[in-house]
py3Dmol code that shows the C-alpha trace and the ligand (Angstrom):
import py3Dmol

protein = """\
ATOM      1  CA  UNK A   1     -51.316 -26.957  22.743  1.00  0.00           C
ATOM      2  CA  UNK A   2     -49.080 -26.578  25.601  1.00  0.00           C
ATOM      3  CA  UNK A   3     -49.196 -23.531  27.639  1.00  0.00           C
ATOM      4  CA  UNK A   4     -45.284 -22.424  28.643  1.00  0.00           C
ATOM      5  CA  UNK A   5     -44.821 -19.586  30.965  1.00  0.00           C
ATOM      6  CA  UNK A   6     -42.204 -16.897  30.949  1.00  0.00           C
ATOM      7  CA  UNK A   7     -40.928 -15.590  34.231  1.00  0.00           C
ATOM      8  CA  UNK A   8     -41.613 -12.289  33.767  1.00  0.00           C
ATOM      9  CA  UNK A   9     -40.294 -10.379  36.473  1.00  0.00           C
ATOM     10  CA  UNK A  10     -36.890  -9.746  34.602  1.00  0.00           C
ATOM     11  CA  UNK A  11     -35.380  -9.820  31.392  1.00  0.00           C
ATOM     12  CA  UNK A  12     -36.595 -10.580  27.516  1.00  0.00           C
ATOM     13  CA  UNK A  13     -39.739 -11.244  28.431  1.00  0.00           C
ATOM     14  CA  UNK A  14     -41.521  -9.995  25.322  1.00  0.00           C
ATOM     15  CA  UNK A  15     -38.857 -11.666  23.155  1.00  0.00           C
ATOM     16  CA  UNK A  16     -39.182 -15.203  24.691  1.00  0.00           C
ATOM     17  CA  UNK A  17     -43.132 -14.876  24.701  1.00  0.00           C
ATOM     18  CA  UNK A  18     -42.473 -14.258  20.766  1.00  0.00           C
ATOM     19  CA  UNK A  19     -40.074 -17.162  20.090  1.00  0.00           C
ATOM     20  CA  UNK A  20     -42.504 -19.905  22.091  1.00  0.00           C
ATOM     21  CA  UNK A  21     -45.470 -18.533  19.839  1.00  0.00           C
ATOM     22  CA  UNK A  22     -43.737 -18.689  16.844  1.00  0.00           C
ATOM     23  CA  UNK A  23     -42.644 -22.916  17.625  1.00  0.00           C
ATOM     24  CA  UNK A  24     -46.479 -23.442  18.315  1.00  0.00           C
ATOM     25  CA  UNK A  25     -47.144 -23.351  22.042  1.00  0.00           C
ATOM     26  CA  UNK A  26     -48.870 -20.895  23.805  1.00  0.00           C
ATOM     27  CA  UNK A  27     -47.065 -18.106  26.115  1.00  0.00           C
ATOM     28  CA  UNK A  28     -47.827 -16.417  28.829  1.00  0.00           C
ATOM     29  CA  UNK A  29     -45.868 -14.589  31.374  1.00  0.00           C
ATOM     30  CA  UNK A  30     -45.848 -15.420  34.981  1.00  0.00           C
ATOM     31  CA  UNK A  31     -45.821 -13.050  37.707  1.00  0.00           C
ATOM     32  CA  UNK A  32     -47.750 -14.616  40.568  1.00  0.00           C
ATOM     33  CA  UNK A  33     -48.210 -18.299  42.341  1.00  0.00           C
ATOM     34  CA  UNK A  34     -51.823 -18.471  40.356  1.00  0.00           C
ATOM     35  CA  UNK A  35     -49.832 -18.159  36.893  1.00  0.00           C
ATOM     36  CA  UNK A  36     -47.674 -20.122  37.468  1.00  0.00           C
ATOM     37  CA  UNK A  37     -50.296 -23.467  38.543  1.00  0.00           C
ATOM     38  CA  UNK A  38     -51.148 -22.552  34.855  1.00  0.00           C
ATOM     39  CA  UNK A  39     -48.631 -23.315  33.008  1.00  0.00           C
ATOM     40  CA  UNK A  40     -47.273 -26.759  31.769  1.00  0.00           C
ATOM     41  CA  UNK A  41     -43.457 -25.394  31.849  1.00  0.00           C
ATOM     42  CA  UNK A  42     -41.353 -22.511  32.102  1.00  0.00           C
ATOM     43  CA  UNK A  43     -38.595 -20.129  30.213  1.00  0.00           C
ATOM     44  CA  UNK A  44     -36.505 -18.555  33.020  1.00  0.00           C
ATOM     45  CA  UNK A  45     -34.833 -16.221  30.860  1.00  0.00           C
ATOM     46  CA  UNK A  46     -31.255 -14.068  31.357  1.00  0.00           C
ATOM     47  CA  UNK A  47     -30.828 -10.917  33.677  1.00  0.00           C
ATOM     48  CA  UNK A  48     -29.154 -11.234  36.891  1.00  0.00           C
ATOM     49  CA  UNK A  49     -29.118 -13.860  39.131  1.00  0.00           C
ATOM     50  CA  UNK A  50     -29.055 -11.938  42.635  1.00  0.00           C
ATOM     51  CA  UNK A  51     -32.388  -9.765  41.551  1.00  0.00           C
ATOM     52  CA  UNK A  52     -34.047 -12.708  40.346  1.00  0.00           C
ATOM     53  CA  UNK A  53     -33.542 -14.536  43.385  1.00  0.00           C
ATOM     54  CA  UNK A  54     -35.066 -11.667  45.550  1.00  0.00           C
ATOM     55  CA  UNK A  55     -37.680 -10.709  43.046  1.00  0.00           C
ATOM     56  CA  UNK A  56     -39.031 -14.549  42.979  1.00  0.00           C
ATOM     57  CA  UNK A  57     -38.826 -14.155  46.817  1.00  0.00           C
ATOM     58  CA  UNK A  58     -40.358 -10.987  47.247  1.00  0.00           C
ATOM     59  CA  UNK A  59     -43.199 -12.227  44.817  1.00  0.00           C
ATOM     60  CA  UNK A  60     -43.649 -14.995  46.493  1.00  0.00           C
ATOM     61  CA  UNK A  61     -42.487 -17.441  43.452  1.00  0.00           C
ATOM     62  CA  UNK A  62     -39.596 -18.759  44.716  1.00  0.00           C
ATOM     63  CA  UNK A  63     -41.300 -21.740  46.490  1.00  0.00           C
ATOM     64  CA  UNK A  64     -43.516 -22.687  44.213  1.00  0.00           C
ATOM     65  CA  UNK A  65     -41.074 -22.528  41.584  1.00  0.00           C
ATOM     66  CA  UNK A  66     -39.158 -24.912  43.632  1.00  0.00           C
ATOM     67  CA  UNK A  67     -41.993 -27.461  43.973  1.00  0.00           C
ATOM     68  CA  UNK A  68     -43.006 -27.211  40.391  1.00  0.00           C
ATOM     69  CA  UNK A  69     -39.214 -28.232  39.588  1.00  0.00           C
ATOM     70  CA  UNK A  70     -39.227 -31.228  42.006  1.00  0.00           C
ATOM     71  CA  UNK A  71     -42.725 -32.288  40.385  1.00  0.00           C
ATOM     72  CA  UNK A  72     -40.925 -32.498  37.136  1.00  0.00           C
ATOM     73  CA  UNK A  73     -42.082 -29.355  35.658  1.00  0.00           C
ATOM     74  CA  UNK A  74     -39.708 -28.732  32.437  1.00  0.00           C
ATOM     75  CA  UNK A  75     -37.773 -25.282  32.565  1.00  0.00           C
ATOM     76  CA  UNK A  76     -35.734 -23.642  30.210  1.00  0.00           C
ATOM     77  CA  UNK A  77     -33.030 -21.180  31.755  1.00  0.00           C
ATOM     78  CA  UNK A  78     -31.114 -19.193  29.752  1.00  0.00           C
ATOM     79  CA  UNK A  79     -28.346 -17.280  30.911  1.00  0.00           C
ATOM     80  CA  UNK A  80     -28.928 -15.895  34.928  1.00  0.00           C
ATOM     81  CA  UNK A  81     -32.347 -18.642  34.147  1.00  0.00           C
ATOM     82  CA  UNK A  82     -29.316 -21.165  33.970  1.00  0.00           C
ATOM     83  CA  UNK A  83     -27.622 -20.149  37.477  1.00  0.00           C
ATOM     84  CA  UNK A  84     -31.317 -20.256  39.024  1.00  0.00           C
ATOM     85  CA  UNK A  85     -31.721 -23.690  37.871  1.00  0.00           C
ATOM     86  CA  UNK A  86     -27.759 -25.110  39.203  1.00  0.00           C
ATOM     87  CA  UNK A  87     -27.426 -27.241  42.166  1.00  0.00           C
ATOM     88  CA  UNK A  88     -24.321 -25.281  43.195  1.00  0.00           C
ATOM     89  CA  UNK A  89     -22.863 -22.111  41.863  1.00  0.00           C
ATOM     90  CA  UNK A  90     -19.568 -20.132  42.149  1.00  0.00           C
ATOM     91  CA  UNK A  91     -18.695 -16.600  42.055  1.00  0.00           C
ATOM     92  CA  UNK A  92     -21.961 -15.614  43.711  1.00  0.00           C
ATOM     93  CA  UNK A  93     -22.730 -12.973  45.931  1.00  0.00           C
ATOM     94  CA  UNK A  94     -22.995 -13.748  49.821  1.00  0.00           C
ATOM     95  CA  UNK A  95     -26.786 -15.461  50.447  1.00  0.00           C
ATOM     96  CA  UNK A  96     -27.356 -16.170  46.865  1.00  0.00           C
ATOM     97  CA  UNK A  97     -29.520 -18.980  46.770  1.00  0.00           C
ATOM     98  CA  UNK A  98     -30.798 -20.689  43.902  1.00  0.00           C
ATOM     99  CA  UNK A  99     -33.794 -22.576  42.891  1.00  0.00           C
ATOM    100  CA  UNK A 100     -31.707 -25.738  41.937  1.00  0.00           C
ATOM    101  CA  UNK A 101     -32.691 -29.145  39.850  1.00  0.00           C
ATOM    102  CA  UNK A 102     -30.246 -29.151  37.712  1.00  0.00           C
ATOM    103  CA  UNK A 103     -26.971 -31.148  38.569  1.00  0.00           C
ATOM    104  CA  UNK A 104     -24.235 -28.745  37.805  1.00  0.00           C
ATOM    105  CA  UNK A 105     -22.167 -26.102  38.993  1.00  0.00           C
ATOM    106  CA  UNK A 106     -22.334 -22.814  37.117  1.00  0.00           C
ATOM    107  CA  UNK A 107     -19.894 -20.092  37.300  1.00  0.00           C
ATOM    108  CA  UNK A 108     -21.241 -16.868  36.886  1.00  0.00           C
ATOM    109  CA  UNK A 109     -19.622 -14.049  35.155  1.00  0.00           C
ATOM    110  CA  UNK A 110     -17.009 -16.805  33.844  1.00  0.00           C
ATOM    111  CA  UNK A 111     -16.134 -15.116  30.510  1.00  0.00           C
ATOM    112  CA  UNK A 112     -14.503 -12.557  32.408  1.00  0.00           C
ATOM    113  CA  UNK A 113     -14.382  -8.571  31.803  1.00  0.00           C
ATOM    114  CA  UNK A 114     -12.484  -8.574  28.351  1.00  0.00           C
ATOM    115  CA  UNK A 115     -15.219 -10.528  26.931  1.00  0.00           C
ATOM    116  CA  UNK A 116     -18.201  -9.515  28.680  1.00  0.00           C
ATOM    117  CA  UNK A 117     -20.216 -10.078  25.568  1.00  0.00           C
ATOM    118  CA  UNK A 118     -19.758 -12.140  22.364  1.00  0.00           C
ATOM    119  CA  UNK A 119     -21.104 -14.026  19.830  1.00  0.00           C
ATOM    120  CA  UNK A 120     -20.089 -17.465  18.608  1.00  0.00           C
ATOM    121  CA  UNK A 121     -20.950 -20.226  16.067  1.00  0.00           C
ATOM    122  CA  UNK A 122     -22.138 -23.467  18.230  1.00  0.00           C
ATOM    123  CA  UNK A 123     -22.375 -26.956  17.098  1.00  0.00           C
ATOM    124  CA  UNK A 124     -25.460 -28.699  18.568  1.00  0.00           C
ATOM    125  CA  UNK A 125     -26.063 -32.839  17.522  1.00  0.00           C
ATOM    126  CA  UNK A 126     -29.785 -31.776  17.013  1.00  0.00           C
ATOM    127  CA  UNK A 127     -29.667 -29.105  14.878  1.00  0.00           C
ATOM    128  CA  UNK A 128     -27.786 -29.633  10.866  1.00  0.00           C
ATOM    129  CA  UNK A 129     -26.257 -26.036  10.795  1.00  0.00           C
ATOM    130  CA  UNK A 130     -24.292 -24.152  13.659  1.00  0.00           C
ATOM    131  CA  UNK A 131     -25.966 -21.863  16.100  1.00  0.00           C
ATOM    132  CA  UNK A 132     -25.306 -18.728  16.883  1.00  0.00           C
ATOM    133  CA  UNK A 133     -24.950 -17.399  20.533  1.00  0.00           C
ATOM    134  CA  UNK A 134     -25.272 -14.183  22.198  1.00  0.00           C
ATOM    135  CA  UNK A 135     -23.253 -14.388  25.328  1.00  0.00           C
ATOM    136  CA  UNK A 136     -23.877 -11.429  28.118  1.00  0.00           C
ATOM    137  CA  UNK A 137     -21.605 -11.478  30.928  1.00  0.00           C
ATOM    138  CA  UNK A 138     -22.239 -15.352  31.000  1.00  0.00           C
ATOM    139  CA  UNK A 139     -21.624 -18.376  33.281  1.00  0.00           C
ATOM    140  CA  UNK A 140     -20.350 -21.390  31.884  1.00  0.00           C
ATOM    141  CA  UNK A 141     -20.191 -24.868  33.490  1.00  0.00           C
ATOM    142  CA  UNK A 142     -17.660 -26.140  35.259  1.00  0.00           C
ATOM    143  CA  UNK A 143     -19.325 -29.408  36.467  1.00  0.00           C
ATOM    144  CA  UNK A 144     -22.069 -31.841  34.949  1.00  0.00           C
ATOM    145  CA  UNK A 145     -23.442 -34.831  37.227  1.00  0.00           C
ATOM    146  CA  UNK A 146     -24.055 -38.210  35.774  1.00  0.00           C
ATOM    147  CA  UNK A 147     -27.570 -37.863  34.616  1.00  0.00           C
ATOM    148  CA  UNK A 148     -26.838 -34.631  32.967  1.00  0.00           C
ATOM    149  CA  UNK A 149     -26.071 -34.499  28.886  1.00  0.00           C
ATOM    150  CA  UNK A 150     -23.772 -31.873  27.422  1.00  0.00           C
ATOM    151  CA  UNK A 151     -25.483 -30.345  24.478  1.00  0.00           C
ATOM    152  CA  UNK A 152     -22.664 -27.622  23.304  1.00  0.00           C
ATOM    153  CA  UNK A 153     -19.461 -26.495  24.258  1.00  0.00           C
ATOM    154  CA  UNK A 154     -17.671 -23.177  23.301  1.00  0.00           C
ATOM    155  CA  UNK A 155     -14.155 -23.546  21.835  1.00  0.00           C
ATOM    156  CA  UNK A 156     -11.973 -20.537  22.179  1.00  0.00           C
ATOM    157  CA  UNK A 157      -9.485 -19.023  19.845  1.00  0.00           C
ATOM    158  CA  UNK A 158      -9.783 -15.455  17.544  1.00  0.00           C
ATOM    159  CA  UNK A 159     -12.309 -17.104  15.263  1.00  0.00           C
ATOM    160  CA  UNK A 160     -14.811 -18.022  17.569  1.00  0.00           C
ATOM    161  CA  UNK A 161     -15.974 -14.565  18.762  1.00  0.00           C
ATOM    162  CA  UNK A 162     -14.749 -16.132  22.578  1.00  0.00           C
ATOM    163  CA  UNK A 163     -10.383 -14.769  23.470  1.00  0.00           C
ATOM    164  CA  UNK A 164      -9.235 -17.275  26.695  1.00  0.00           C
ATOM    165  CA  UNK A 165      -9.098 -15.495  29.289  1.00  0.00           C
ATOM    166  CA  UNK A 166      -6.952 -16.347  32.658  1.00  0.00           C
ATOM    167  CA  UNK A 167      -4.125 -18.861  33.292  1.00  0.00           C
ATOM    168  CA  UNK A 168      -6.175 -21.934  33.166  1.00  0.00           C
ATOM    169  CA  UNK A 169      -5.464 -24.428  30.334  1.00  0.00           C
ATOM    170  CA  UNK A 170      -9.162 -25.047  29.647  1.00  0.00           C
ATOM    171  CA  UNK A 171     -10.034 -24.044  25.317  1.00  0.00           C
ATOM    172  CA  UNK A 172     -13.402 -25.574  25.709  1.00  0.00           C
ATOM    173  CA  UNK A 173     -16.531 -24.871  27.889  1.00  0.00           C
ATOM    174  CA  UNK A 174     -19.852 -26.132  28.399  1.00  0.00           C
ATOM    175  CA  UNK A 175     -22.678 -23.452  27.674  1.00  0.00           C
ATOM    176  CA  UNK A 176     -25.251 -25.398  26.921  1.00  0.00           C
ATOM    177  CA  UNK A 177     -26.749 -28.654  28.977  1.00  0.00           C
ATOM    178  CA  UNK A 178     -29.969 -31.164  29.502  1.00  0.00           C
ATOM    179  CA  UNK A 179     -31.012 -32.742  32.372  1.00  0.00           C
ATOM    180  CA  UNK A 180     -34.224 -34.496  32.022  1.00  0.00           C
ATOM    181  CA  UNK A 181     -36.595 -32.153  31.721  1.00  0.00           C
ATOM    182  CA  UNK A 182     -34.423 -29.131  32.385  1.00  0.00           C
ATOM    183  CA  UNK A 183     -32.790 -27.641  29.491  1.00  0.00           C
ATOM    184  CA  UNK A 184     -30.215 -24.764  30.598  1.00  0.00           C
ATOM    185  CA  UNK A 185     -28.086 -22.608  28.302  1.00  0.00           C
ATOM    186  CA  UNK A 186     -25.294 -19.626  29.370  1.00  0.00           C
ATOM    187  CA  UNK A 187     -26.250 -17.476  25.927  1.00  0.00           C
ATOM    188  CA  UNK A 188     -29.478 -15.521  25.363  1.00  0.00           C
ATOM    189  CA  UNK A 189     -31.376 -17.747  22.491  1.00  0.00           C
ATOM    190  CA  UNK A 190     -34.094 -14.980  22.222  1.00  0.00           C
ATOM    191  CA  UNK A 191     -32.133 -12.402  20.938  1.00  0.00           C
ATOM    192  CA  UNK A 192     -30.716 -13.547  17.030  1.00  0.00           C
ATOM    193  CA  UNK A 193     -34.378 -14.989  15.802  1.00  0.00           C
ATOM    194  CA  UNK A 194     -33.451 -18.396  15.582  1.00  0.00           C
ATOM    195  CA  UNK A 195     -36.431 -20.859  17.311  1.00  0.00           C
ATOM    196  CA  UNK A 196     -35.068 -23.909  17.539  1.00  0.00           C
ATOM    197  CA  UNK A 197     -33.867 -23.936  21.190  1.00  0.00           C
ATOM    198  CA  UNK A 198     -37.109 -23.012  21.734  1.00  0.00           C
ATOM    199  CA  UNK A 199     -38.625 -25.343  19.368  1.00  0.00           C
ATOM    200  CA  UNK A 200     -36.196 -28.447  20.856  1.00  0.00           C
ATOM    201  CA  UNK A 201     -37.904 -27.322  24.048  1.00  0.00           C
ATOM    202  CA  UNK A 202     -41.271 -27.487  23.523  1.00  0.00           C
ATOM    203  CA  UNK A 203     -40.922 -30.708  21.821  1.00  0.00           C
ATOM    204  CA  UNK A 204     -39.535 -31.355  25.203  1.00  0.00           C
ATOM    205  CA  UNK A 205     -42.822 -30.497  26.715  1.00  0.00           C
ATOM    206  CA  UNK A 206     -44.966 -32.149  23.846  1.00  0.00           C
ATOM    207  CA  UNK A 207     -43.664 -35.713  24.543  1.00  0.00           C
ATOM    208  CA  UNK A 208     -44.156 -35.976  28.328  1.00  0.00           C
TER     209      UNK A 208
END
"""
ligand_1 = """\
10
LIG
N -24.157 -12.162 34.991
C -25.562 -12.427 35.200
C -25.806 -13.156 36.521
O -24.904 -13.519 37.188
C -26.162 -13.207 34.075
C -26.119 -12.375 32.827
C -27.268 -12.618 31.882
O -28.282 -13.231 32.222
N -27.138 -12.091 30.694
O -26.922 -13.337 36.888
"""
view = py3Dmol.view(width=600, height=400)
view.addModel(protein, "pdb")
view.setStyle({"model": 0}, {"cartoon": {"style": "trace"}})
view.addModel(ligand_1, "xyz")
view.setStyle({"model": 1}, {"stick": {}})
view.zoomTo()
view.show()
């Protein structure tokens, strides 16, 4: 069985730990350098972006993390796990680094304040029924590179739990992407019970 790690300095840890057990792998959190040379991948789940940053830092993850990554180590960020993993981000805070890998840009906080949490039905080509999202002051975005594949987008309207917000003409976002063997998505997949993001992922890491 493959072992998959949960950062585990912030967020859903518990919940994520729960979700990979229950698709068949085995979980573990990682806190330190020698957990993480354990594991065969990682969840990088939700939180915020600017304290993960320092806490991988100040625990000394943040390099590794970053090596792991460019060795091909599969991660799954969800939510702030998703700005960690961009290439390029906007609306963050002066010095905010990320870990990078993945080629997008991610806009943090992009729902805006009116909708700083919702829930929405999302269509995914893998899966035969919709699935539903839990966003939390989410990014979405705004740019995929050539390699990367666009898994689910968010259509907005009063029946889709997601009000536009701002001037822009955009209905549709992208909350949900693949690049290789980096899987990213803005919404919090631990939190309705559903497994298979977290199933599609460790078939992910059962085929390399
Ligand atoms: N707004 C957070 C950030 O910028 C992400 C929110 C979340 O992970 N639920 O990091």
């Amino acid at each position: 069985k493959p072992v998959i790690g949960v950062f585990a300095l912030q967020g859903n840890v518990r919940e994520h730990v729960a979700m990979l057990t229950q698709v068949g792998v085995v979980a573990r959190p990682v806190r330190r350098p020698s957990e993480l040379a354990e594991v065969d991948a990682l969840v990088l789940p939700g939180g915020e972006s600017t304290t993960m940053d320092k806490l991988a830092r100040a625990f000394e993850l943040f390099e590794p993390l970053q090596k792991r990554i460019a060795d091909g180590m599969p991660v799954f960020g969800t939510c702030a796990g998703m700005i960690m993993l961009a290439d390029e981000i906007t609306g963050g805070i002066d010095g905010q680094e990320t870990l990078g890998g993945l080629d997008v840009t991610v806009r943090r906080n992009a729902f805006g304040r009116q909708v700083d949490s919702f829930e929405a039905d999302l269509d995914f080509a893998a899966f035969d029924t919709p699935y539903h999202a839990v966003f939390i002051r989410a990014p979405w975005v705004e740019r995929v590179g050539r390699e990367v594949e666009v898994l689910s987008t968010v259509r907005s309207g009063p029946d889709t739990g997601w009000d536009r917000v701002g001037p822009e003409a955009e209905h549709s976002r992208i909350v949900a992407v693949r690049h290789d063997r980096l899987l990213a998505t803005s919404f919090h997949p631990e939190m309705t019970g559903d497994a298979r993001l977290h199933g599609y992922f460790a078939e992910l890491v059962r085929d390399l």
